[in-house]
C-alpha positions as CSV (number, residue, x, y, z in Angstrom):
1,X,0.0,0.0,0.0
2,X,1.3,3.8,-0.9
3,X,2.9,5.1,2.1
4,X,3.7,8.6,2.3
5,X,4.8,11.1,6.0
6,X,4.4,14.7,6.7
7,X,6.4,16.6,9.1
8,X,4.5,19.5,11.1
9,X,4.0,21.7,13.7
10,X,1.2,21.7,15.8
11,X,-0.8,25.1,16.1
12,X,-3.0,24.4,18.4
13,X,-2.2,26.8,21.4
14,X,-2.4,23.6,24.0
15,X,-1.1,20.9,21.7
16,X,-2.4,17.9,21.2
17,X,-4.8,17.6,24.1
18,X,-8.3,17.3,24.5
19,X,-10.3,19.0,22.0
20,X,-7.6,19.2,19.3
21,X,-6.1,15.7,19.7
22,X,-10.5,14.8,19.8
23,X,-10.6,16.7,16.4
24,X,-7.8,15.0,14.9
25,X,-8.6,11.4,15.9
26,X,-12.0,12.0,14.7
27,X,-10.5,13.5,11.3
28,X,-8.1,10.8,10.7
29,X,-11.3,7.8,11.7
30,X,-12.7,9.2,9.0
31,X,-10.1,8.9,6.3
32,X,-10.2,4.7,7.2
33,X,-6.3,4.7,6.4
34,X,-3.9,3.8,8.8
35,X,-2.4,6.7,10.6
36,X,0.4,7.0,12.7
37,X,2.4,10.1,14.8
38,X,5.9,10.6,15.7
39,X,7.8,12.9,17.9
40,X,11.0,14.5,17.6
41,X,11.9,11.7,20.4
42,X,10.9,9.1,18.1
43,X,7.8,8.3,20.1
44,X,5.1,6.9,17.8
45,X,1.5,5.9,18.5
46,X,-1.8,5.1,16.3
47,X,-3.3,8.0,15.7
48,X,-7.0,6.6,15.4
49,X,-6.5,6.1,19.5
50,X,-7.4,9.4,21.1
51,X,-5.7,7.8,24.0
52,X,-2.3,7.1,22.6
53,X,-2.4,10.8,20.9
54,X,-2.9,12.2,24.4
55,X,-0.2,9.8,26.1
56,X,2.4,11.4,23.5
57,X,2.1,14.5,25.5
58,X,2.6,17.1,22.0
59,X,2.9,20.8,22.7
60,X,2.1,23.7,20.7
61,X,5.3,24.7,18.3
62,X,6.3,20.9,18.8
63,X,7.4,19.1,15.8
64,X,5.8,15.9,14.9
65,X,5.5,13.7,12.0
66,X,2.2,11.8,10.5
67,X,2.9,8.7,8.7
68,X,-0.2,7.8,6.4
69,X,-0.6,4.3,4.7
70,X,-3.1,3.6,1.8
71,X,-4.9,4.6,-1.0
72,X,-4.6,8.3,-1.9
73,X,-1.8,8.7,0.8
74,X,-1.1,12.1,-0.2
75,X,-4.2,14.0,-0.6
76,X,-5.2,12.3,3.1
77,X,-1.4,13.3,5.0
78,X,-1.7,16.9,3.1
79,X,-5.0,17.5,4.5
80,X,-4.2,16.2,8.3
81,X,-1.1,18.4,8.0
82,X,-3.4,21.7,7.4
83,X,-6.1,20.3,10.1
84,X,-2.3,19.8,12.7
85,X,-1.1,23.2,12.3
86,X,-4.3,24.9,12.3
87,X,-5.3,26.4,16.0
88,X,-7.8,24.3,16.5
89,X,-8.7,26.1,19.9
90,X,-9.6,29.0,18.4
91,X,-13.3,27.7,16.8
């Protein structure tokens, strides 16, 4: 299956906690591809599990990478990147 990664920063002003990491999970359930996210630490977890996106502890201005496999890799990693680095506190 295609594989394909984008490296971002996350503009949410808390990180990747509660209501953002909840918007993200819910975006990337919805593509049906496997998703994963990495830290600059090398951390990695599933990021369909708001759990696991929450245990990875990201901060706003933190780097992370999103590895997405499966059909239409691309369009699907381009359009988590614009949802990560987004504020998605500010709605």
């Amino acid at each position: 299956m295609p594989k394909t990664s984008r490296t971002v920063v996350v503009g949410s002003s808390v990180g990747l906690h509660a209501r953002p990491a909840s918007l993200f999970v819910q975006a990337v359930n919805a593509t049906g591809h496997d998703v994963s996210v990495i830290t600059a630490t090398g951390e990695s977890a599933d990021a369909s599990s708001i759990l696991s996106v929450l245990a990875l502890g990201v901060g706003h201005g933190q780097e992370i990478v999103i590895e997405v496999e499966g059909d239409n890799a691309e369009a699907v990693a381009n359009d988590l990147a614009a949802l990560l680095v987004s504020d998605l506190d500010a709605s």
